[in-house]
C-alpha positions as CSV (number, residue, x, y, z in Angstrom):
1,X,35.5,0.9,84.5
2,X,32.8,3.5,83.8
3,X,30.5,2.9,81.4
4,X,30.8,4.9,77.9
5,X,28.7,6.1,75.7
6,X,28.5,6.8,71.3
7,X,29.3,9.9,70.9
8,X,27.0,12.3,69.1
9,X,23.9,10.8,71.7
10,X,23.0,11.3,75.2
11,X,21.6,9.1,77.3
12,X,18.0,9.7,78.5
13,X,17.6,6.2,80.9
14,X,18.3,2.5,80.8
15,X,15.9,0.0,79.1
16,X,17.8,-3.1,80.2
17,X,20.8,-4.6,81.7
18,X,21.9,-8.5,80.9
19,X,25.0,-10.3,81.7
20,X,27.1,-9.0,78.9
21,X,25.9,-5.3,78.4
22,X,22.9,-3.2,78.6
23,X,20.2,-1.0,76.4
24,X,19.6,2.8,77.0
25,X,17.4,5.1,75.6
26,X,19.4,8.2,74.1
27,X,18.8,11.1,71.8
28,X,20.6,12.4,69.2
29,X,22.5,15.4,70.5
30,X,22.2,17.7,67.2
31,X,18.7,16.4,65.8
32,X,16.7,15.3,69.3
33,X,16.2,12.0,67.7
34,X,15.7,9.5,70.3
35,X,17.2,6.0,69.2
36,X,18.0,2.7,71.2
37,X,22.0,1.7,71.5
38,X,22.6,-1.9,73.0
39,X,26.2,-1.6,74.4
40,X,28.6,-4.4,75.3
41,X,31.5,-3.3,77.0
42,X,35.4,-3.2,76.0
43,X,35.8,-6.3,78.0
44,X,33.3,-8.5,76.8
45,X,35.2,-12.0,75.7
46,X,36.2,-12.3,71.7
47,X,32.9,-14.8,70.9
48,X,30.5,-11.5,72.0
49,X,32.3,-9.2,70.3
50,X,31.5,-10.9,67.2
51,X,28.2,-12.2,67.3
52,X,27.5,-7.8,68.2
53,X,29.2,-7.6,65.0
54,X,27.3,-10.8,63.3
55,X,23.9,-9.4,63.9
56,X,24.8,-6.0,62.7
57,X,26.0,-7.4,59.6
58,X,22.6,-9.9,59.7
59,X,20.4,-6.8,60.4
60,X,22.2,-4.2,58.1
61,X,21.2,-6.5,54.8
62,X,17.3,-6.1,55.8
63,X,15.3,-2.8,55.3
64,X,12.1,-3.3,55.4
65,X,9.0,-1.5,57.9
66,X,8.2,-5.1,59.7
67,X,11.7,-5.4,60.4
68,X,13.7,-3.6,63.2
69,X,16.0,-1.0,61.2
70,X,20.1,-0.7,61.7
71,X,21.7,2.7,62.2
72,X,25.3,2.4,63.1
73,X,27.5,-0.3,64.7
74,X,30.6,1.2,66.2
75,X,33.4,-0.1,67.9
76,X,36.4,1.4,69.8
77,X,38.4,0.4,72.7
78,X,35.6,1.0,74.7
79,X,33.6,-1.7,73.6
80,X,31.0,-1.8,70.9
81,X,27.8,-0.8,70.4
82,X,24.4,-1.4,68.3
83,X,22.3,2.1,67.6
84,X,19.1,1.2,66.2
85,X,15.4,2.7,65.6
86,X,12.6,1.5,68.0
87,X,9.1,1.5,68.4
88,X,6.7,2.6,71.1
89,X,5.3,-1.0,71.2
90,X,5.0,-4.3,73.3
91,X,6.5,-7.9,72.9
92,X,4.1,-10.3,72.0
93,X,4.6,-12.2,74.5
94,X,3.3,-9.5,76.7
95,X,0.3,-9.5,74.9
96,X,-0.4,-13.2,74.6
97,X,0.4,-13.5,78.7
98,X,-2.0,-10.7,79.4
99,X,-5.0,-11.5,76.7
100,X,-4.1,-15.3,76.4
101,X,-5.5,-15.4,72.8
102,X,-5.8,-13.3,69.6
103,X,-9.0,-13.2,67.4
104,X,-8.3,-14.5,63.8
105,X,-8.2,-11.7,62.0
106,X,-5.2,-10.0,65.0
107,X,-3.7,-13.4,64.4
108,X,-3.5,-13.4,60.9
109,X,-2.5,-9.8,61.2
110,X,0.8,-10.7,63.5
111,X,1.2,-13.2,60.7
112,X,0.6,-11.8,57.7
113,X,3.4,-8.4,59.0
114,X,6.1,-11.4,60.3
115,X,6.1,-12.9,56.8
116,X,7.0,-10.0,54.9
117,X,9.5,-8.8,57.7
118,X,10.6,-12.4,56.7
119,X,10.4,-12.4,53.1
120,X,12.6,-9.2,53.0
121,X,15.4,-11.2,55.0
122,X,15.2,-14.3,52.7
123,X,15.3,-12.1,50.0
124,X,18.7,-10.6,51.0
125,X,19.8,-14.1,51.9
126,X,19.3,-14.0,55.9
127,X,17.3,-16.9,57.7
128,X,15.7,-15.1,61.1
129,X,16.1,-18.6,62.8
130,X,14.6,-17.6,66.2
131,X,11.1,-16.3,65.1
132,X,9.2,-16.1,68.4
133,X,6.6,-14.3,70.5
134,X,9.3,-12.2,72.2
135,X,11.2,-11.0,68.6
136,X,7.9,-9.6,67.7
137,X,7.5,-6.2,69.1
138,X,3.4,-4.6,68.4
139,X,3.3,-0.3,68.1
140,X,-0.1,1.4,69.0
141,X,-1.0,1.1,65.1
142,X,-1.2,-2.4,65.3
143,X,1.4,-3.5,62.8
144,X,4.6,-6.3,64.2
145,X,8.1,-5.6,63.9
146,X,10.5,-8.5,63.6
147,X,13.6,-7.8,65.8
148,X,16.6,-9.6,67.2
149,X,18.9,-10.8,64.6
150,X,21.1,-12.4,66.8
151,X,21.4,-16.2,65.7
152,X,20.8,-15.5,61.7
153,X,22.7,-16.9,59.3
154,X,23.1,-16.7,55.8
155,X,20.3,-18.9,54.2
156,X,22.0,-22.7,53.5
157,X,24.1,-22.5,56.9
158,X,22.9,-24.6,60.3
159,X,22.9,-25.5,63.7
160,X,21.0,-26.2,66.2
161,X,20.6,-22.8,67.6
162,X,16.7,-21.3,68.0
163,X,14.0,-21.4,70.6
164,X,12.8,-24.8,71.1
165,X,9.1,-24.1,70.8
166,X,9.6,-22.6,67.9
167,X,12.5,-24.7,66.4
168,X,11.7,-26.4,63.2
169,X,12.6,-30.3,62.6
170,X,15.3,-29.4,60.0
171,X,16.8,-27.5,63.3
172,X,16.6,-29.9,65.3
173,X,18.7,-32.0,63.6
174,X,21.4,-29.4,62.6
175,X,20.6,-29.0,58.8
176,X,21.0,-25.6,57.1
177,X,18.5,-23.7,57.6
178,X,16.3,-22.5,54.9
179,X,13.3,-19.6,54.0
180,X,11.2,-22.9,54.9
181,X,12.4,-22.7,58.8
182,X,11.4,-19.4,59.7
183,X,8.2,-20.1,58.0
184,X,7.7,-22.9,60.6
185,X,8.3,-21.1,63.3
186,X,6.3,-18.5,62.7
187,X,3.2,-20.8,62.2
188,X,3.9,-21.9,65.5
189,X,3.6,-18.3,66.9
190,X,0.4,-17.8,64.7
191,X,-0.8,-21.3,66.4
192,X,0.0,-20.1,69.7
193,X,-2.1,-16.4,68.9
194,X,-4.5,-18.5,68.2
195,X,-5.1,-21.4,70.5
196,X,-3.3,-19.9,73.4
197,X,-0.7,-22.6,73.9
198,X,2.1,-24.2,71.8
199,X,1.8,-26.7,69.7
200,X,3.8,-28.8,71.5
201,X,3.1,-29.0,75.4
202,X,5.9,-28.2,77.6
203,X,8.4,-30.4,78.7
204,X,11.9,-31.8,79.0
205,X,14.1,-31.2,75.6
206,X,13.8,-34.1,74.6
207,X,10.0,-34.4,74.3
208,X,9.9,-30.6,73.1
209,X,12.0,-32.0,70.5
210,X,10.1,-35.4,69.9
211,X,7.0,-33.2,69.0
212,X,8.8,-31.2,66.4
213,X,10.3,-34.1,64.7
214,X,7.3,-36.6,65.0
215,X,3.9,-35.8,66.6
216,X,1.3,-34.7,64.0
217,X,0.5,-31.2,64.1
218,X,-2.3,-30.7,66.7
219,X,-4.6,-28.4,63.8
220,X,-8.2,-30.0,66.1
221,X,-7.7,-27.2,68.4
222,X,-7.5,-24.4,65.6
223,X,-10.6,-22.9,63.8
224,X,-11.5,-25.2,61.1
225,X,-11.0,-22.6,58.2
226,X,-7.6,-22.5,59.2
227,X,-6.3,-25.9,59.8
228,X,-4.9,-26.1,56.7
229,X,-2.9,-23.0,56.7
230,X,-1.7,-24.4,59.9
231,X,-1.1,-28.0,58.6
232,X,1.3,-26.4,55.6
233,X,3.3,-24.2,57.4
234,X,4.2,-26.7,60.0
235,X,4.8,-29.5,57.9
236,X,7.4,-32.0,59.1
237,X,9.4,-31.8,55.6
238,X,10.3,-28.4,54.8
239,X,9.6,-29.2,51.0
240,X,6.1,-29.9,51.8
241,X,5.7,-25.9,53.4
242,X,4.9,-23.0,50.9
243,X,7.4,-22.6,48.4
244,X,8.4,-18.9,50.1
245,X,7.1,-16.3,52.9
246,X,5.8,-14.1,50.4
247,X,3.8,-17.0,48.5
248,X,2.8,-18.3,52.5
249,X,1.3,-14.4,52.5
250,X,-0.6,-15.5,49.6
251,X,-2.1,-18.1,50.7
252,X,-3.0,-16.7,54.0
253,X,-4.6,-13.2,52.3
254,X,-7.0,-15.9,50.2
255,X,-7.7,-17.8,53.3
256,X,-8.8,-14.7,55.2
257,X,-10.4,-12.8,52.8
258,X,-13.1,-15.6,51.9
259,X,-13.1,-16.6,55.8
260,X,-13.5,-13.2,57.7
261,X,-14.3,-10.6,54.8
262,X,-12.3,-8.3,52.8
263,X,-11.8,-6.2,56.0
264,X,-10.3,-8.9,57.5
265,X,-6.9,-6.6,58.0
266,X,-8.2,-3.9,59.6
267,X,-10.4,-5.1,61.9
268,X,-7.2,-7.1,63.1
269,X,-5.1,-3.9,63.2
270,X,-7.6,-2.8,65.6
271,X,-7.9,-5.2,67.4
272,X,-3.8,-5.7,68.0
273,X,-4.0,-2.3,68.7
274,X,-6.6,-2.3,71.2
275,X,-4.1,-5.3,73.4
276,X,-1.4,-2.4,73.0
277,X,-3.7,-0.5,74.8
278,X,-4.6,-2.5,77.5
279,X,-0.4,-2.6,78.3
280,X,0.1,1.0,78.0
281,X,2.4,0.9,80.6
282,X,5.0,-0.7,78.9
283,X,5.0,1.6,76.0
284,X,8.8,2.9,76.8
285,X,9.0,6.1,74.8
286,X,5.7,7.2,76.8
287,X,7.2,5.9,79.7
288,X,10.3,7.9,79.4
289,X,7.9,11.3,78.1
290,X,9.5,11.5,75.1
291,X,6.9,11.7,72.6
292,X,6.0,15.1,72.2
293,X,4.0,17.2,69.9
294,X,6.2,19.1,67.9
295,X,9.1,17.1,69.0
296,X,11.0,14.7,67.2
297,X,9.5,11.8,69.4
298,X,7.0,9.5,67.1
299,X,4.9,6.2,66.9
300,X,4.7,5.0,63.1
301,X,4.5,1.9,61.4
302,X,8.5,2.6,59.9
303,X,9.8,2.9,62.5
304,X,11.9,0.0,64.1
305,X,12.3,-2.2,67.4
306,X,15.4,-3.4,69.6
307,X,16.3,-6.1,71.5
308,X,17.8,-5.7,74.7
309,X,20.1,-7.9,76.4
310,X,18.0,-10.3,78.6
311,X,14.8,-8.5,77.6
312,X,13.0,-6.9,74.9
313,X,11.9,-3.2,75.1
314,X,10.6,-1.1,72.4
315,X,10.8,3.0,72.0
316,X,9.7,5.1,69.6
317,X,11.9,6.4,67.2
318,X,11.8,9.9,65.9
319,X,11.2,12.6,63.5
320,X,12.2,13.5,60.2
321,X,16.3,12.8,60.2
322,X,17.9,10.7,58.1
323,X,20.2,8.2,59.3
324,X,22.9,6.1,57.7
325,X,23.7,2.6,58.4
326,X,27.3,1.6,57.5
327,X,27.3,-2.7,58.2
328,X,30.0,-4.9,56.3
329,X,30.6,-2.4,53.8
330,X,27.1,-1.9,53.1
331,X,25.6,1.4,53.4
332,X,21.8,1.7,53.9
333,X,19.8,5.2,54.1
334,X,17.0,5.2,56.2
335,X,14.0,8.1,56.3
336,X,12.0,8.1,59.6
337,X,8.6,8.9,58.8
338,X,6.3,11.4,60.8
339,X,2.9,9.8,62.5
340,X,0.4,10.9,64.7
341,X,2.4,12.6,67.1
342,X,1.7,12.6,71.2
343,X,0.0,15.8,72.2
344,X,0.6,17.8,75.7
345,X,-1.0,20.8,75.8
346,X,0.9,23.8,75.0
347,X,2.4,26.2,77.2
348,X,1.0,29.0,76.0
349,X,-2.3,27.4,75.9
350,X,-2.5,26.4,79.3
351,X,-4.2,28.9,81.6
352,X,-3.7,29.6,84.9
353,X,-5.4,27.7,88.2
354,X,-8.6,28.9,88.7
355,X,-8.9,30.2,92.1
356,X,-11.2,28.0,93.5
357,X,-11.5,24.9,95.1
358,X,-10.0,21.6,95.0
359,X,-11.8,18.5,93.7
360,X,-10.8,15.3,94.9
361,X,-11.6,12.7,92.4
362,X,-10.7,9.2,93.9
363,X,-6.6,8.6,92.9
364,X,-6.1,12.1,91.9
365,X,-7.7,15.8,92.4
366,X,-8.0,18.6,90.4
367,X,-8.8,22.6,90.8
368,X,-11.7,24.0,89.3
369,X,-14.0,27.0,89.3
370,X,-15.7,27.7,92.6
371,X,-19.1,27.0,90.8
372,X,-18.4,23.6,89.9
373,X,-19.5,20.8,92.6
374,X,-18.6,17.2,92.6
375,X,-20.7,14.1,93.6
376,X,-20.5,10.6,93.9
377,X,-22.2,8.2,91.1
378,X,-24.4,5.6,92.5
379,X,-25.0,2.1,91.2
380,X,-23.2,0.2,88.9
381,X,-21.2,2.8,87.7
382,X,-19.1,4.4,90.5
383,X,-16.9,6.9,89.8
384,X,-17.8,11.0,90.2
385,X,-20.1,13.3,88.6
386,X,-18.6,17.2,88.2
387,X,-21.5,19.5,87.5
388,X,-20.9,22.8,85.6
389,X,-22.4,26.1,84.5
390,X,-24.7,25.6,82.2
391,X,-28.3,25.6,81.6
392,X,-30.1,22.6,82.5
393,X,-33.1,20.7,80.3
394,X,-35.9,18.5,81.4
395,X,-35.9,15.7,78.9
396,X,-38.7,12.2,78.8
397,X,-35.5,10.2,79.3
398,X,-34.1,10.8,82.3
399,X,-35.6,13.8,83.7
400,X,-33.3,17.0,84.5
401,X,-30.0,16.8,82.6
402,X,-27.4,19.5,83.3
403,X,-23.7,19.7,81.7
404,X,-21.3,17.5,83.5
405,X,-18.4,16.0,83.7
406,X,-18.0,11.8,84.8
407,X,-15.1,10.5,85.5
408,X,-15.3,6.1,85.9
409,X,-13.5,4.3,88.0
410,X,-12.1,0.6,88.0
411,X,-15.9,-0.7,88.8
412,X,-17.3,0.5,85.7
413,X,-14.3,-0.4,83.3
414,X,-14.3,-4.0,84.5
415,X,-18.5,-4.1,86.3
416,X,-18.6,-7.2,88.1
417,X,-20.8,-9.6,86.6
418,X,-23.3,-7.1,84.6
419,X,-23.2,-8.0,81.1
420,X,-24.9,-5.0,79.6
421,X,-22.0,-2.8,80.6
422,X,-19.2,-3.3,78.2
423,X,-15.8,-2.1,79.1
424,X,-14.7,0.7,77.6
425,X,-12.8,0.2,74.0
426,X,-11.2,3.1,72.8
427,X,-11.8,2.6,68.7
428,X,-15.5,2.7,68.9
429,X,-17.9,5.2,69.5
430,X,-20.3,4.9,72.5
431,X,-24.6,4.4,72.6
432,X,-26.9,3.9,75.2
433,X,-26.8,0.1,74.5
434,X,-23.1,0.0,76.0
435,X,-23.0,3.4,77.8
436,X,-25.9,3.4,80.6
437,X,-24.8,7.1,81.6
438,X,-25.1,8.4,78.4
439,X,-26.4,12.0,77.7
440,X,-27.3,14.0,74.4
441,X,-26.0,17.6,75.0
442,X,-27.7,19.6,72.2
443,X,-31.0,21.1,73.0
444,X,-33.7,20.0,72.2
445,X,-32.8,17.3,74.5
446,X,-32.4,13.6,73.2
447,X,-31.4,10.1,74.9
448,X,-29.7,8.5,72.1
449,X,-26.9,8.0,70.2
450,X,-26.8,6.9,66.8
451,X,-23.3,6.6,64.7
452,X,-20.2,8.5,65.2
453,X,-17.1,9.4,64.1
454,X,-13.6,9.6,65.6
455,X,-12.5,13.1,64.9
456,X,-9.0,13.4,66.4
457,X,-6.8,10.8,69.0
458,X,-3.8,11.1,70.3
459,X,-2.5,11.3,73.8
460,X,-2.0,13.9,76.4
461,X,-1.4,14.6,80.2
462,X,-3.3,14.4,83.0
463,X,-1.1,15.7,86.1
464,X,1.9,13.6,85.3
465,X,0.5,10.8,83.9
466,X,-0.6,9.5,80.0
467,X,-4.1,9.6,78.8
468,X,-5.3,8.6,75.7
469,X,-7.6,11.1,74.3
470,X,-10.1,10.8,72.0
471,X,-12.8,13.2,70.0
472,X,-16.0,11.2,68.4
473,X,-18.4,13.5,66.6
474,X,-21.9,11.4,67.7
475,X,-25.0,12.2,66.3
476,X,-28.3,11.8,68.2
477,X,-31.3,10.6,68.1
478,X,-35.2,10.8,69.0
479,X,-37.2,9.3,71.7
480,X,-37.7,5.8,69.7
481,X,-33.7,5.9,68.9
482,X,-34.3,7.1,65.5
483,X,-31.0,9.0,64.6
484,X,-31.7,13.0,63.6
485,X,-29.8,15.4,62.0
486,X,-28.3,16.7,65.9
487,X,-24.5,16.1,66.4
488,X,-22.2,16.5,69.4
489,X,-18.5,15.9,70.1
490,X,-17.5,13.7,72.9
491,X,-14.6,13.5,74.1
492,X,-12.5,10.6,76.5
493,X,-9.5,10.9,78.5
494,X,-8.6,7.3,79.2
495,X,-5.9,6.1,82.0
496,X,-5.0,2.5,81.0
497,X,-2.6,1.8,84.0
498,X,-5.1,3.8,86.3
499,X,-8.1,2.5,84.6
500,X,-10.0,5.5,84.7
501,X,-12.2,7.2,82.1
502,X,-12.9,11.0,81.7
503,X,-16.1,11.5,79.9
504,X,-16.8,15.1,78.8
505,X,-20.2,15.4,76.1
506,X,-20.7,19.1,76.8
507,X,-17.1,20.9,75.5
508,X,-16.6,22.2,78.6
509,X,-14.4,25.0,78.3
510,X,-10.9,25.0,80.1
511,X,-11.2,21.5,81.0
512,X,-8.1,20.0,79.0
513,X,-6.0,22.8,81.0
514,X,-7.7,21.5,84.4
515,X,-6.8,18.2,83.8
516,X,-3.1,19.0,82.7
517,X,-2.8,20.1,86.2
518,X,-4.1,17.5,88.2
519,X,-2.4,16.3,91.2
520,X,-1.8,12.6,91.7
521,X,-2.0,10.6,95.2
């Protein structure tokens, strides 16, 4: 039997494929929106059919922006199919299994978003019940979306379905589940952001379960601050945990504001965002080339995740049209919001190829002005140096500078053993302390750096591939460092998957176009 489709939507590519049905990627056919539709097909047994139609109904009672967001549920003879929003953003679990551990504040971030996804479900009288790494999808902003509403119930109702890791002792022995179980559970996750392992070492069922129901909770290996947030929401009686989610949020918001500052938030939003970063190769919508300037394609905070069938996969939802969720008789509209959008250059701005010649820069080359010249960096560094026109200086510092181009490879994102080079972290502006190669464009002449300023990011193409792009406005300073009233912009392609960085501090003209139309090897 060939597989269908919803009509109104056409399909752009698969996202995943499980035993009982599979996730696509479509758009909208009228509006361009690009939305997720899990699809199980006309003939999946009775028992799938409805637990499609149990989450729906689950999922369709919660609006809120940490929680994934329900369009439609349709069913024909076909079979029957989910259409939800998504998120350009990566499972937990992807980040934990890459960074191994959160800092507090990204932590309590992850926490802090789960509960009030949470609290919005309890609210409407919907237990998650299998809170876990994987259910908790992370945009490029840096704020969680709960998804996967597949074994919920209405608060009061039990079973011994979950996630054993996760799984709270009222769970495990088949009680109705409560507010108080999902709270468990996702102090578990947080203990796990944290520490880097469960709470409860792996092992047979039975000892998983033994742990749950008996073993004290292991708070020695958590910062001290925060053993007691810990101790509460994995407390062996659920009458003993916080009273709610949303009075668990209170808690944790007093805890981390008098342990980490008032700041706390943001400096964990940036730092959840930076791990989203270093996966940018799982970012689906940017994957598929879907986000677009001007398009309908976003990355937001509102929008929504799914879950697909035998994985999770996130993709960014789009634009500005409003969709209607009909679940159970309820009806639910929903208003996309419109983010930071992804940025390709525009066809009318791109120029032609200069004639010239071809520079080969290590995995890809690029064609550039016959006056330009390319050499290799020595040293720590590696990577190329692309001289331009321009009028060179003769500075104290470093002798002759001249405008360039520098383009670092893998060696000089991850130097082996040199401390004083720091990686390169896209939210922060760069100085000579962490940037050896650093140069002060504006004459007169000056080797440092003092603050900066992030002007503009966003992301656009090199050849075929996904660069992050930022613009800082940096202001320099004189020979003892002393900053002075001289300002540059600097601006930073970065390749995550390729793990290259483009560094251009002179505005060199045409360059964006040369690098739109670079050829990968």
């Amino acid at each position: 039997m060939s597989e269908w489709s919803v009509s109104g939507f056409s399909e752009v590519r698969e996202l995943g494929r499980g035993g009982q049905g599979r996730v696509v990627l479509a758009r909208h056919a009228r509006a361009g929106t690009p939305v997720a539709i899990k699809y199980l097909p006309a003939e999946a047994d009775p028992d799938s059919r409805e637990r499609f139609r149990h989450e729906s109904q689950m999922l369709g009672r919660v609006t809120h922006p940490h929680v994934a967001r329900l369009y439609r549920l349709v069913e024909n003879d076909n079979g029957i199919a989910i259409v939800m929003e998504a998120v350009n953003g990566v499972p937990l679990t992807k980040i934990l299994s890459h960074h191994r551990t959160l800092e507090p504040e990204a932590a309590l971030t992850v926490l802090k978003g789960s509960l009030l996804g949470l609290a919005a479900a309890h609210n409407a009288g919907v237990v998650h019940r299998d809170y876990k790494p994987a259910n908790v999808i992370v945009p490029a902003d840096g704020r969680s979306k709960l998804i996967d509403f597949g074994v919920a119930v209405y608060s009061g109702e039990g079973s011994f379905a979950g996630t054993p890791y996760y799984m709270a002792p009222e769970q495990w022995r088949g009680e109705p589940a409560t507010p108080a179980t999902d709270v468990y559970a996702a102090t578990c996750v947080f203990y796990e952001c944290i520490t880097g392992q469960r709470p409860y070492p792996p092992g047979d069922r039975a000892a998983i379960r033994a742990g749950h129901l008996n073993t004290p909770v292991p708070v020695e290996h958590v910062p001290e601050k925060l053993r007691e947030l810990v101790a509460r929401g994995m407390a062996k009686d659920p009458a003993e945990r916080p009273d709610s989610a949303e009075a668990f949020v209170e808690e944790l918001e007093d805890v981390a504001r008098t342990t980490y500052g008032v700041d706390w938030e943001t400096r964990g939003m940036r730092a959840l965002a930076g791990g989203v970063v270093a996966l940018a190769a799982l970012l689906p919508l940017t994957a598929a080339g879907l986000a677009s300037a001007g398009g309908a394609a976003t990355t937001t905070a509102s929008t929504g995740v799914i879950a697909a069938l035998g994985t999770k996969a996130g993709v960014a939802v789009a634009g500005t049209a409003v969709a209607t969720a009909t679940v159970g008789g309820g009806v639910g509209v929903y208003q996309a919001t419109r983010p930071e959008p992804v940025e390709r250059p525009a066809a009318s701005t791109v120029s032609p190829s200069p004639p010239g010649k071809r520079l080969d820069l290590g995995d890809f080359s690029i064609t550039t002005p016959l006056t330009w010249r390319v050499t290799r960096m020595r040293g720590e560094l590696g990577g190329y140096e692309i001289r331009v026109p321009g009028t060179c200086s003769r500075t104290e510092y470093r002798g002759e500078l001249c405008p360039e181009i520098k383009v670092l490879g893998r060696q000089w994102i991850n130097p082996p053993g040199d401390a004083h080079i720091e990686s390169y972290q896209p939210d922060y502006e760069w100085h000579p302390g962490t940037d050896p190669s650093h140069d002060c464009p504006p004459r007169p002449m000056l080797p440092a750096a003092g603050q900066g300023r992030l002007l503009k990011k966003s992301f656009v193409k090199v050849g075929d591939r996904t660069a992050e792009y930022r613009e800082w406005r940096m202001q320099c300073g004189d020979f003892t460092a002393r900053p002075v009233n001289v300002f540059f912009v600097q601006r930073l392609w970065y390749l995550p998957t390729s793990r290259i960085l483009i560094v251009d501090e002179w505005d060199t003209p045409g360059l964006a176009q040369i690098l739109a139309r670079a050829q990968w090897t």
